[in-house]
C-alpha positions as CSV (number, residue, x, y, z in Angstrom):
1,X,10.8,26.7,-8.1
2,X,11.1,24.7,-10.9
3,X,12.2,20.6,-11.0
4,X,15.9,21.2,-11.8
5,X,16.0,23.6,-9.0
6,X,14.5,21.4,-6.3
7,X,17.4,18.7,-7.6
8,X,19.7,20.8,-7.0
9,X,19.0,21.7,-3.4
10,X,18.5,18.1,-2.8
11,X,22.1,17.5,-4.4
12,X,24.0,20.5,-3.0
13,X,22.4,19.1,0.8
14,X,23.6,15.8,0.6
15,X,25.4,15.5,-2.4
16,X,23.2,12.7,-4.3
17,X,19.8,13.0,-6.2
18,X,17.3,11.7,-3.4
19,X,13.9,10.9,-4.5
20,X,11.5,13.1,-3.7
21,X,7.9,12.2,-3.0
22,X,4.5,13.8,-1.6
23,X,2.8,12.1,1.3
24,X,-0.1,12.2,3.0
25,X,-0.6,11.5,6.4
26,X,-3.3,11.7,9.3
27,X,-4.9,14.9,7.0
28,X,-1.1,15.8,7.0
29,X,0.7,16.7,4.0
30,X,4.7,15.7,3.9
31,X,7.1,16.4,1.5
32,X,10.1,13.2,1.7
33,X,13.2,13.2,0.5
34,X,13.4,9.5,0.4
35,X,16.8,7.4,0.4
36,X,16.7,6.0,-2.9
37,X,19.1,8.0,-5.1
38,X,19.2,9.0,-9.3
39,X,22.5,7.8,-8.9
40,X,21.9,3.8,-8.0
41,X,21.7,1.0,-10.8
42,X,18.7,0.3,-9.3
43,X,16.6,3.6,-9.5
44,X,13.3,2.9,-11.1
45,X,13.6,6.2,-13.2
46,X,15.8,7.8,-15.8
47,X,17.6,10.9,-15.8
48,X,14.7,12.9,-18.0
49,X,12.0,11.0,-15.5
50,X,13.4,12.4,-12.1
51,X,13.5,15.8,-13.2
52,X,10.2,15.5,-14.5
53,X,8.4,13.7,-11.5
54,X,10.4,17.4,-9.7
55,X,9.2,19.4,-11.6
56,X,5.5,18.1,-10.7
57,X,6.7,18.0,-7.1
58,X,7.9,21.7,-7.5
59,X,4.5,23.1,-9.4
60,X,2.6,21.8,-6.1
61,X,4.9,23.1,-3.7
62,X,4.9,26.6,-5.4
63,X,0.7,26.5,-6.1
64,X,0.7,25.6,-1.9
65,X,3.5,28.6,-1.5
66,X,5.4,26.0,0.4
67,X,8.6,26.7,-1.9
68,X,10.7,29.4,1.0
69,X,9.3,26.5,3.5
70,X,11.0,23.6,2.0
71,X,14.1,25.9,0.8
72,X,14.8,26.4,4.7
73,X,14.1,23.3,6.3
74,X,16.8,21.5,3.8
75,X,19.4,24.0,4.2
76,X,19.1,23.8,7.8
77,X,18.1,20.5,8.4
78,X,20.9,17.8,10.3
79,X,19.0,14.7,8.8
80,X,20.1,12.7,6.3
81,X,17.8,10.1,4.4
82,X,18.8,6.5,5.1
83,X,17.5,3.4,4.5
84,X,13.7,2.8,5.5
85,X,14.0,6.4,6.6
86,X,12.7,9.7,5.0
87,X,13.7,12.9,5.9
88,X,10.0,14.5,6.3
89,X,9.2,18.0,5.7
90,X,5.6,18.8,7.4
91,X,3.4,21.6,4.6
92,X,1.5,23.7,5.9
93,X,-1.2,23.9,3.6
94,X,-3.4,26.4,5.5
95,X,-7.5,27.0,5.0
96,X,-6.8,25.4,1.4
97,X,-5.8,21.7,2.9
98,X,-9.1,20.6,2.3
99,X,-8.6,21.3,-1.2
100,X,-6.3,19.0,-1.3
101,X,-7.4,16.6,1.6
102,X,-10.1,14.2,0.6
């Protein structure tokens, strides 16, 4: 999966660019689509930035082989991101979450 392709599964769900963002939670890692959008005057990042900050997003996603995960729960998924409220997507990061869990 590469950046421009993880925008446009984000934009073909809900038809804005959400932000996208890695969390980490109680030893949990989460992918959030967050409720900021690319298209708001007040997005903090340009164009060139967003797909950039995805494409980091994406190489993490495909090093954790998390890509067919995150593919599916979009496409399926009823939530929508709304203000003060992520649409969280649990990893499972397997025996290799300590890798990447300090």
């Amino acid at each position: 999966m590469t950046g421009k392709e993880l925008h446009q599964l984000v934009l073909d769900k809900w038809g804005v660019s959400y932000d996208v963002q890695l969390r980490r939670t109680r030893g949990k890692v989460f992918l959030q689509i967050m409720w900021k959008y690319l298209e708001q005057m007040s997005f903090p990042l340009s164009e060139a930035d967003y797909i950039a900050h995805l494409n980091a997003i994406a190489q993490y996603l495909n090093g954790w082989g998390s890509v067919e995960l995150v593919k599916d729960y979009i496409q399926n998924t009823k939530e929508k991101p709304r203000l003060g409220k992520a649409v969280s997507i649990p990893l499972d990061l397997g025996e290799r979450a300590s890798e990447w869990i300090l």
